[in-house]
PAVEX-251791 format. One record per atom (N, C-alpha, C, O): atom name; residue number from 1; x, y, z; residue in three letters. Coordinates in Angstrom, 3 decimals. Example, Ala and Ser with C-alpha at 12.3 -4.5 7.8 and 13.67 -1.06 7.14 Angstrom:
BEGIN
R,atom,nr,u,v,w,rest
R,N,1,13.190,-5.690,7.800,Ala
R,CA,1,12.300,-4.500,7.800,Ala
R,C,1,13.200,-3.300,7.800,Ala
R,O,1,14.236,-3.319,8.465,Ala
R,N,2,12.850,-2.250,7.080,Ser
R,CA,2,13.670,-1.060,7.140,Ser
R,C,2,12.900,0.030,7.870,Ser
R,O,2,13.409,1.138,8.039,Ser
This chain:
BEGIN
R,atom,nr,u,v,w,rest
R,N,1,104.517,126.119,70.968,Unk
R,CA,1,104.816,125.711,72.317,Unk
R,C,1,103.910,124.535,72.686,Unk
R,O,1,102.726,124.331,72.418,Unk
R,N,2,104.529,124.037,73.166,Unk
R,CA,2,103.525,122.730,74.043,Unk
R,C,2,102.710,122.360,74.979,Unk
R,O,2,102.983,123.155,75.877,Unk
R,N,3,101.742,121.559,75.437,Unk
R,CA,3,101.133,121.924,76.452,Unk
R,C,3,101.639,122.160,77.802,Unk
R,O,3,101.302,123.027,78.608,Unk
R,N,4,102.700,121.028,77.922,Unk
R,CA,4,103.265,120.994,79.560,Unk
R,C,4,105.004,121.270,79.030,Unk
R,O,4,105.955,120.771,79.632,Unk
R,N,5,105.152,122.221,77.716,Unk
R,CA,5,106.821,122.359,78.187,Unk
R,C,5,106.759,123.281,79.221,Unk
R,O,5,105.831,123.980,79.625,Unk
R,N,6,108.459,123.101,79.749,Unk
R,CA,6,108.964,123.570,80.935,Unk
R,C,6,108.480,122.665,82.156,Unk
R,O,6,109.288,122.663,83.085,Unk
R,N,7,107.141,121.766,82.388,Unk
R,CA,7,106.849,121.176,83.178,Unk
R,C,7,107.619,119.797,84.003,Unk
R,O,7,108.646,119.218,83.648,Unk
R,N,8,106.992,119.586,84.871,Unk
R,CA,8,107.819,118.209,85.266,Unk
R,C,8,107.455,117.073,84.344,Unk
R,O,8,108.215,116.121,84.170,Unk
R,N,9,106.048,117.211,83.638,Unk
R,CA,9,105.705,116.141,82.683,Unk
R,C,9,106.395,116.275,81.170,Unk
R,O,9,106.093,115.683,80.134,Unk
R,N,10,107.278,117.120,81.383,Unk
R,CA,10,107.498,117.565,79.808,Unk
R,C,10,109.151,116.910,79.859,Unk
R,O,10,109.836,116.779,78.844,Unk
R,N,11,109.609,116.543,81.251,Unk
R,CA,11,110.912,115.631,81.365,Unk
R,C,11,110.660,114.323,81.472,Unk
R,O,11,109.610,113.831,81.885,Unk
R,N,12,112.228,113.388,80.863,Unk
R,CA,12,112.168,111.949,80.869,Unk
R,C,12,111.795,111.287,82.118,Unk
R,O,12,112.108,111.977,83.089,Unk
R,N,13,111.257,110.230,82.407,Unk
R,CA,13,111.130,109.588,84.152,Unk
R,C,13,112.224,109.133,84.051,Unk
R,O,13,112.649,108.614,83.019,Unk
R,N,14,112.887,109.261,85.155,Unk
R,CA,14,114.142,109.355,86.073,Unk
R,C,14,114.069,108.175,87.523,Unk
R,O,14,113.228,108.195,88.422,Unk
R,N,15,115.220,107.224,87.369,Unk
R,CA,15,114.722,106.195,88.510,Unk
R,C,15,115.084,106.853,89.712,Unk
R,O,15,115.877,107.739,90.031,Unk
R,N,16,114.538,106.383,90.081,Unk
R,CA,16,113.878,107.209,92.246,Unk
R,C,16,115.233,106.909,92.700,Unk
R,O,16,115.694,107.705,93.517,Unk
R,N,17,116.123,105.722,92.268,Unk
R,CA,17,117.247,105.344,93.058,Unk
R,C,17,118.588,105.949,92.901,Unk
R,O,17,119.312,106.328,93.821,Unk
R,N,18,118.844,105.999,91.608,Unk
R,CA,18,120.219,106.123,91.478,Unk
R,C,18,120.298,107.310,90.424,Unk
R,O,18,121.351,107.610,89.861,Unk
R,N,19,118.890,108.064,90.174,Unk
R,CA,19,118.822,108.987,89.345,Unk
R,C,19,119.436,109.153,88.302,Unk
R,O,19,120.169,110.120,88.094,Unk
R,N,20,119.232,108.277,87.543,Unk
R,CA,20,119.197,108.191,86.274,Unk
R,C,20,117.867,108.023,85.204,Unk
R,O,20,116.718,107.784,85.575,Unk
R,N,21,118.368,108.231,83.593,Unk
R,CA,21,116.937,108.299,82.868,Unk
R,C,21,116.993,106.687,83.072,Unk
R,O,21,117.916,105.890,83.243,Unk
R,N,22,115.510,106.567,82.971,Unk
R,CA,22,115.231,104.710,83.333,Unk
R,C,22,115.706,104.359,82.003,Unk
R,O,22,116.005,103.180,82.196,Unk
R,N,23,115.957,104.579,80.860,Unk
R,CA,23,116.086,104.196,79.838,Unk
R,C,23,117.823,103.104,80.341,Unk
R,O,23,118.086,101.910,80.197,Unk
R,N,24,118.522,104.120,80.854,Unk
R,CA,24,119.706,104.193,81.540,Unk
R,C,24,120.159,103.557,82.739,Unk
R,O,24,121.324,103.390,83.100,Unk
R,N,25,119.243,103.266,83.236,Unk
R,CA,25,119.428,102.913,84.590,Unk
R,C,25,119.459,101.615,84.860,Unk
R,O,25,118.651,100.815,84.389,Unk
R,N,26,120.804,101.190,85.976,Unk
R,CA,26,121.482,100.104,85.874,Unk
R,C,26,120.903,99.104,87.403,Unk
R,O,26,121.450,98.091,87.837,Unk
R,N,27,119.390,99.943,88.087,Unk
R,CA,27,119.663,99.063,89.331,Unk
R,C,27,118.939,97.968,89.115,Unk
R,O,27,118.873,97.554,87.958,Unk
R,N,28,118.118,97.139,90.367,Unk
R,CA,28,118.214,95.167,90.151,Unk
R,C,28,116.488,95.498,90.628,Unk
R,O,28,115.959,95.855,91.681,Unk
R,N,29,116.049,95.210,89.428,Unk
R,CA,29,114.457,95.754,90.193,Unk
R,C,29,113.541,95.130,90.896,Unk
R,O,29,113.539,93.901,90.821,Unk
R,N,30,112.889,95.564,91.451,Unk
R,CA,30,112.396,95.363,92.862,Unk
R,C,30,111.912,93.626,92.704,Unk
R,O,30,111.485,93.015,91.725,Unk
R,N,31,112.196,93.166,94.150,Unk
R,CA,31,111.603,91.591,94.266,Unk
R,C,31,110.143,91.838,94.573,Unk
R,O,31,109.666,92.826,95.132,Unk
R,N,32,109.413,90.593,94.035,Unk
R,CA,32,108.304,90.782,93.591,Unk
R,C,32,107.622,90.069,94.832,Unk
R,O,32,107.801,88.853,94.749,Unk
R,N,33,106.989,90.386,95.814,Unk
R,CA,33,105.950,90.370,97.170,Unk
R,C,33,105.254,88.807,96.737,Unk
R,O,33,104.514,88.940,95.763,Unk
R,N,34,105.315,87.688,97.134,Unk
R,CA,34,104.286,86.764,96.958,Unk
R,C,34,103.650,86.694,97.452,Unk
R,O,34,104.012,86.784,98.625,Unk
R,N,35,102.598,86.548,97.336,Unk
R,CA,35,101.154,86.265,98.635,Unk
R,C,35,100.596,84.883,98.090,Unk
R,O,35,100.389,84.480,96.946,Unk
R,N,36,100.342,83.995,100.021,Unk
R,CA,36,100.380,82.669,100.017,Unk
R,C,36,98.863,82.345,98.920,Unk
R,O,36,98.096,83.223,98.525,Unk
R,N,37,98.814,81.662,98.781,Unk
R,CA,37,97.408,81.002,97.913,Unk
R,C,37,96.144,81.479,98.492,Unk
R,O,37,95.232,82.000,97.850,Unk
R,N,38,96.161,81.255,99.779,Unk
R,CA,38,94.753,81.427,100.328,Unk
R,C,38,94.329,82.859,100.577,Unk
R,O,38,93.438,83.088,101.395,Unk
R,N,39,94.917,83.822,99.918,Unk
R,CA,39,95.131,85.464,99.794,Unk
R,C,39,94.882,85.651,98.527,Unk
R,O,39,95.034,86.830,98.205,Unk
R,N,40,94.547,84.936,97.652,Unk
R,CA,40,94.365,85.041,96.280,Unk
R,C,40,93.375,84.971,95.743,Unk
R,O,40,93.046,83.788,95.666,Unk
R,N,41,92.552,85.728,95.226,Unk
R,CA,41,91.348,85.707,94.123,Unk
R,C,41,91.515,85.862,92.841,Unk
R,O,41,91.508,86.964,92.292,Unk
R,N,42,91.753,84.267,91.990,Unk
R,CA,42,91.788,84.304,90.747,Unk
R,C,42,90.921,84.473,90.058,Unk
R,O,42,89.913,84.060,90.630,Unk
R,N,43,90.566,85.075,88.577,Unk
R,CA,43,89.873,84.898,87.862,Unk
R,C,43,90.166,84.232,86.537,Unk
R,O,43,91.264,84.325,85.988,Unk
R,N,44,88.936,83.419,85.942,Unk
R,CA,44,89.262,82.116,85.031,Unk
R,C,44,88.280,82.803,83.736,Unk
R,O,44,87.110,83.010,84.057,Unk
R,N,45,88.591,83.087,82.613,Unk
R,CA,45,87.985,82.937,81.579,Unk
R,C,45,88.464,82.444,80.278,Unk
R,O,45,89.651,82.135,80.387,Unk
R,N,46,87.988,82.239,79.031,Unk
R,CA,46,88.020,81.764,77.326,Unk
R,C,46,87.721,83.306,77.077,Unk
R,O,46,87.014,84.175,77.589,Unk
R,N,47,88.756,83.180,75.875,Unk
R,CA,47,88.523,83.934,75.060,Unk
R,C,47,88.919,83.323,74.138,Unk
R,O,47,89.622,82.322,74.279,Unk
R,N,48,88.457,83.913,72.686,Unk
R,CA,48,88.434,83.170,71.825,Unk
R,C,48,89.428,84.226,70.616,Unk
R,O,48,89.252,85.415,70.353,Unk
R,N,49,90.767,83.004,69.907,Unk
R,CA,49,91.405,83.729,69.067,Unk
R,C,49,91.417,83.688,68.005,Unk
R,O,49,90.317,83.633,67.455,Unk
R,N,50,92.738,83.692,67.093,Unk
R,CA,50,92.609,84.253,66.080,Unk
R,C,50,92.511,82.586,65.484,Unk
R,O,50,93.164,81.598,65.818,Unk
R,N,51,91.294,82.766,64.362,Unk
R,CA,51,91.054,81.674,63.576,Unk
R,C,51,90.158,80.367,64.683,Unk
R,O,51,90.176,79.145,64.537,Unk
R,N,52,89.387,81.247,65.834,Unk
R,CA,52,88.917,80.087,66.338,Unk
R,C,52,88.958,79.895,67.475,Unk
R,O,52,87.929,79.884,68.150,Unk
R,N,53,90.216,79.684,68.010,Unk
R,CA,53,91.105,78.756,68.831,Unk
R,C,53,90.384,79.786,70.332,Unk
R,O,53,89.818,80.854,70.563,Unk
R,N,54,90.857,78.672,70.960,Unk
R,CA,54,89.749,79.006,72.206,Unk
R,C,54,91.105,78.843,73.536,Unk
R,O,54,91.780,77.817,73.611,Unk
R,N,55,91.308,80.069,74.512,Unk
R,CA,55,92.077,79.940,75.636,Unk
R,C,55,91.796,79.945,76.992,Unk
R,O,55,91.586,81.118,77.302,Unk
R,N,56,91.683,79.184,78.002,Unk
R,CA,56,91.610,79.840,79.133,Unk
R,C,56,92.112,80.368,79.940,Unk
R,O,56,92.892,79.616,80.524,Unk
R,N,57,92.081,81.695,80.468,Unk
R,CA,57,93.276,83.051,81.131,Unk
R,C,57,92.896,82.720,82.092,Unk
R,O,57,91.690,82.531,82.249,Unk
R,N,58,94.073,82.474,83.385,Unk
R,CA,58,94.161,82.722,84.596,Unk
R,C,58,94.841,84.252,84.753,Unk
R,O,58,95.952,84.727,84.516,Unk
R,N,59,93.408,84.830,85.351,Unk
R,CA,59,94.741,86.547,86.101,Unk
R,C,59,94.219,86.782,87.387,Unk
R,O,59,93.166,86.418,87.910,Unk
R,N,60,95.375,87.618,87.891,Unk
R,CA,60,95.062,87.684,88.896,Unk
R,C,60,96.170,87.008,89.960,Unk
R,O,60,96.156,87.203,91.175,Unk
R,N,61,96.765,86.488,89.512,Unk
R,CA,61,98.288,85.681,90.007,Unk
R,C,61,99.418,86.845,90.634,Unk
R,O,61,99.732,87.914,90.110,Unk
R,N,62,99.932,86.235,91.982,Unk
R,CA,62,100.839,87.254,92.366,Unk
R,C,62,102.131,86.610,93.053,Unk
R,O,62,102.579,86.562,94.198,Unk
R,N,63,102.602,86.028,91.492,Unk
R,CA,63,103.592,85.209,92.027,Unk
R,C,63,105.058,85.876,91.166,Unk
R,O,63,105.044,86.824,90.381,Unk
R,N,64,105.872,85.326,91.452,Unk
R,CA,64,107.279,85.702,90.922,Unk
R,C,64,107.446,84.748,89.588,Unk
R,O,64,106.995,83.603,89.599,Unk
R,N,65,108.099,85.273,88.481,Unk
R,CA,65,108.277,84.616,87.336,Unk
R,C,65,108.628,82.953,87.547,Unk
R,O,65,108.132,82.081,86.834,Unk
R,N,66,109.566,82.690,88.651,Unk
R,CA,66,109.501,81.088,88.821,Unk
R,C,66,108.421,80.347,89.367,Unk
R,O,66,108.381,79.126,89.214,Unk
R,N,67,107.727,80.834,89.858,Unk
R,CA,67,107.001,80.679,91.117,Unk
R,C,67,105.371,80.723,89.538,Unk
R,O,67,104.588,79.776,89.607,Unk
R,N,68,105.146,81.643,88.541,Unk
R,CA,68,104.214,81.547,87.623,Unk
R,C,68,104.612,80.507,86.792,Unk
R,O,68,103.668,79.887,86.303,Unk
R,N,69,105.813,80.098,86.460,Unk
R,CA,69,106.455,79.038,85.626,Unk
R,C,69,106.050,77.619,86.064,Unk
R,O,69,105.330,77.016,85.268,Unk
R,N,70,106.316,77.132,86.943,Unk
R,CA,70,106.054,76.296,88.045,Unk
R,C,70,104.794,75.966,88.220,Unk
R,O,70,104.419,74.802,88.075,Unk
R,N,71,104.207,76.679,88.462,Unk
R,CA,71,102.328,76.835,88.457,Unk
R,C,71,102.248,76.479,86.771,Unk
R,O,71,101.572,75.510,86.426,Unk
R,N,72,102.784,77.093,86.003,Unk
R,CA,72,102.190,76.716,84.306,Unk
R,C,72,102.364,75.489,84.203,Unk
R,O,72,101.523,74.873,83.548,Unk
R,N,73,103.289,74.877,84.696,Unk
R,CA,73,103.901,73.650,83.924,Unk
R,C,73,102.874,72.348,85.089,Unk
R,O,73,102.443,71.250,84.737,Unk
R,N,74,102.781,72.857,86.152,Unk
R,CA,74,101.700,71.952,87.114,Unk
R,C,74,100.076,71.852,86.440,Unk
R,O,74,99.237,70.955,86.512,Unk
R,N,75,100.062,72.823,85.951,Unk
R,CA,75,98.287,73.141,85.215,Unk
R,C,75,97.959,72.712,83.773,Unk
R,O,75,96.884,72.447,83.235,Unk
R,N,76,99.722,72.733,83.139,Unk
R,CA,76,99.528,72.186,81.500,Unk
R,C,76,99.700,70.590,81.617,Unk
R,O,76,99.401,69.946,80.611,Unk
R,N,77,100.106,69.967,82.628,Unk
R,CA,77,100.096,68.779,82.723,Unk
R,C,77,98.930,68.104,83.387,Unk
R,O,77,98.684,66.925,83.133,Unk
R,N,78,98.137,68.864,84.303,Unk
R,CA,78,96.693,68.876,84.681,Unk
R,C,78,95.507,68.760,83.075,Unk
R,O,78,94.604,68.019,82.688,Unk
R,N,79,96.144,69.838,82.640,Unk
R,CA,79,94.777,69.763,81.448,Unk
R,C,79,95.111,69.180,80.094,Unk
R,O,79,94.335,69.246,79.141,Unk
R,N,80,96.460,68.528,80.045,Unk
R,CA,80,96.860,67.835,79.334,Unk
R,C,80,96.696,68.928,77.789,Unk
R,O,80,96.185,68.695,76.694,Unk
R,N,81,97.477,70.303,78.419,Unk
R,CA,81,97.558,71.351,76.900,Unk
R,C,81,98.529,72.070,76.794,Unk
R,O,81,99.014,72.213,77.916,Unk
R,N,82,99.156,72.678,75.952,Unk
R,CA,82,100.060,73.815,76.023,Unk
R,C,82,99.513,74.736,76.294,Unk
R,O,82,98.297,74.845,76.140,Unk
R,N,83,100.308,75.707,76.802,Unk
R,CA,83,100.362,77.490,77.499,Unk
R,C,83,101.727,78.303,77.823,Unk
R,O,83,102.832,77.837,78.103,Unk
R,N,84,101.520,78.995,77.760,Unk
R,CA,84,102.538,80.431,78.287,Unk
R,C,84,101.659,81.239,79.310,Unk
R,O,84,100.479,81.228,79.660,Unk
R,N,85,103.160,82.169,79.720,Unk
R,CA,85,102.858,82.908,80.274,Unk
R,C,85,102.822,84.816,79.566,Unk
R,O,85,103.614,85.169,78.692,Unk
R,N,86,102.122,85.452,79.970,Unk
R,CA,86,101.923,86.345,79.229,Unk
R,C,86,101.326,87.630,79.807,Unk
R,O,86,100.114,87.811,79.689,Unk
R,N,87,102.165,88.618,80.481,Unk
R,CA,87,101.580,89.885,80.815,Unk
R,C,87,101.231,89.610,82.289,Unk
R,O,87,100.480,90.314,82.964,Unk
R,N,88,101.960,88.341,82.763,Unk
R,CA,88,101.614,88.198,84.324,Unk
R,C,88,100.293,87.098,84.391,Unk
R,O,88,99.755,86.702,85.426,Unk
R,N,89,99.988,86.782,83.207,Unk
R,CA,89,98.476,85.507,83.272,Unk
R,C,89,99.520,84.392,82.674,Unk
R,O,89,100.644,84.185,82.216,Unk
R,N,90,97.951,83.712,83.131,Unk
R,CA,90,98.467,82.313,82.819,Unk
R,C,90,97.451,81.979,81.730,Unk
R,O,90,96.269,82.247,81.943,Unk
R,N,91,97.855,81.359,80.466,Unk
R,CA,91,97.101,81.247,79.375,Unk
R,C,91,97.002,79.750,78.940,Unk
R,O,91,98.140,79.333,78.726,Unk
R,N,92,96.062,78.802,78.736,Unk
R,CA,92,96.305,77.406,78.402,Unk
R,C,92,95.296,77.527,77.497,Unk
R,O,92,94.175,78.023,77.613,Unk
R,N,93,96.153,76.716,76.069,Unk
R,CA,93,95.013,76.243,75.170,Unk
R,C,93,94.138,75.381,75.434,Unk
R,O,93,94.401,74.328,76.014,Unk
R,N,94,92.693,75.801,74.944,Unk
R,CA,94,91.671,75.282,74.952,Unk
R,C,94,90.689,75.611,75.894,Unk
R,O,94,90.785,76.822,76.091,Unk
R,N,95,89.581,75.017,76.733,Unk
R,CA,95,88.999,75.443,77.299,Unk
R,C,95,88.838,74.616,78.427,Unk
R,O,95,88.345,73.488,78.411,Unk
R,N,96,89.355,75.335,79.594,Unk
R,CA,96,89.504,73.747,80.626,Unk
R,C,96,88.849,74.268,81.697,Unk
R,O,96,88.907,73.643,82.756,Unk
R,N,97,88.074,75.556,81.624,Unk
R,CA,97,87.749,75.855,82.875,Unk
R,C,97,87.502,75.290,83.674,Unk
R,O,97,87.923,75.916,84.647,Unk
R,N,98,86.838,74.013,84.144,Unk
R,CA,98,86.390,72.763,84.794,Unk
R,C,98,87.684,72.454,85.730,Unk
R,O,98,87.907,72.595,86.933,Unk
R,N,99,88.284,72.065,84.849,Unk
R,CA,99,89.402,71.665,85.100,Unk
R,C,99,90.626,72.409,85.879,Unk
R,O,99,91.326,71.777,86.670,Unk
R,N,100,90.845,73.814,85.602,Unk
R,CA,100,91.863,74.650,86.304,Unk
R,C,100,90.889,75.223,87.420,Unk
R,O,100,91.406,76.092,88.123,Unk
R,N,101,89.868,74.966,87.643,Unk
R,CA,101,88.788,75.531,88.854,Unk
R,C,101,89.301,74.176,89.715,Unk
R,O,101,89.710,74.662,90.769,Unk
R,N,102,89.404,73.335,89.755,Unk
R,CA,102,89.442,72.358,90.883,Unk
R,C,102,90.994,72.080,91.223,Unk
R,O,102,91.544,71.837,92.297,Unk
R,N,103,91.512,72.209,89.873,Unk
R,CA,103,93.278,71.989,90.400,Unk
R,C,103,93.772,73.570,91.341,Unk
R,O,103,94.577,73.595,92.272,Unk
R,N,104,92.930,74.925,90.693,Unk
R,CA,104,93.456,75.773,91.558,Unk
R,C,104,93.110,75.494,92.953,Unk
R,O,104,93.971,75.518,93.832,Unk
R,N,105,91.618,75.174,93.236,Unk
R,CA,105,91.336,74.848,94.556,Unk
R,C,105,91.669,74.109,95.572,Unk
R,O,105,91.286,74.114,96.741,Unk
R,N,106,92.766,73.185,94.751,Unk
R,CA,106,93.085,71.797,95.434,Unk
R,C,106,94.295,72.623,95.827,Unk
R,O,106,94.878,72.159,96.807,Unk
R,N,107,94.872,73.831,95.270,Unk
R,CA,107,96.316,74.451,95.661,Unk
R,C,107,96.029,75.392,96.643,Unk
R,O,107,97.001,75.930,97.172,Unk
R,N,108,94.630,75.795,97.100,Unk
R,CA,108,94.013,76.978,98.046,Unk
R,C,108,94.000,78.082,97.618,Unk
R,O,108,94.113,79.056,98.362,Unk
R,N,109,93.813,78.209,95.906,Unk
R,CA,109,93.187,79.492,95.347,Unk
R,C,109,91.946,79.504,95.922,Unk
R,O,109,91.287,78.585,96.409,Unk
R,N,110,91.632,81.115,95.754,Unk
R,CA,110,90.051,80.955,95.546,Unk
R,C,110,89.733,81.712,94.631,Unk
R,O,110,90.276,82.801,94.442,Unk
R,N,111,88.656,81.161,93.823,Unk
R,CA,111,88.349,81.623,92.072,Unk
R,C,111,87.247,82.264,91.792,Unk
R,O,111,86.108,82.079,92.220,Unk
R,N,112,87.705,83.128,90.950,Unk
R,CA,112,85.293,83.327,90.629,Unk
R,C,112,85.901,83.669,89.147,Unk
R,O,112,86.928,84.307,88.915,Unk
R,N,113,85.101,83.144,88.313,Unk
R,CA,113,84.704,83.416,87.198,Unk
R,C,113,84.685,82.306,86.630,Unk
R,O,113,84.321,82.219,85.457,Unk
């Protein structure tokens, strides 16, 4: 026997809406809340990858997939690098911290790290 059979944890999650298994479930999921710039505390660091290569992560972003797209493509042309987006951050090769600290500020982030 198992720890939680018979339990509520021992069933599939089920969407709140239309009750179905989420695996299954056909509704339009939720729009994503933006909050203006000056509501925002980003954080900026490097980490360093595979074979070297050095990134700097913006997280902390609470924008909608166009709205993070938009911002990438304004910041990779700022630091003159490629990036993606990834897990809700913003990732640019190399190390520009300098650099994405003053372009966020000039947009009314406010940053620490």
């Amino acid at each position: 026997m198992r720890l939680f059979a018979g339990t509520p944890f021992d069933r599939p999650p089920r969407c709140e809406v239309c009750g179905e298994l989420e695996a299954d479930c056909r509704c339009p999921p939720p729009p994503v809340v933006e909050t203006p710039p000056e509501q925002q505390t980003l954080k900026l660091s490097v980490e360093k990858r595979n074979r070297g290569k050095l990134v700097t992560v913006v997280r902390g972003l609470r924008l909608s997939p166009e709205g993070l797209a938009a911002l990438l493509t304004k910041l990779k042309s700022t630091c003159g690098a490629g990036g993606t987006v990834a897990d809700g951050n913003l990732e640019i090769q190399g190390d520009h911290v300098g650099r994405l600290r003053t372009a966020l500020a000039g947009l009314g982030f406010r940053i620490r790290g």
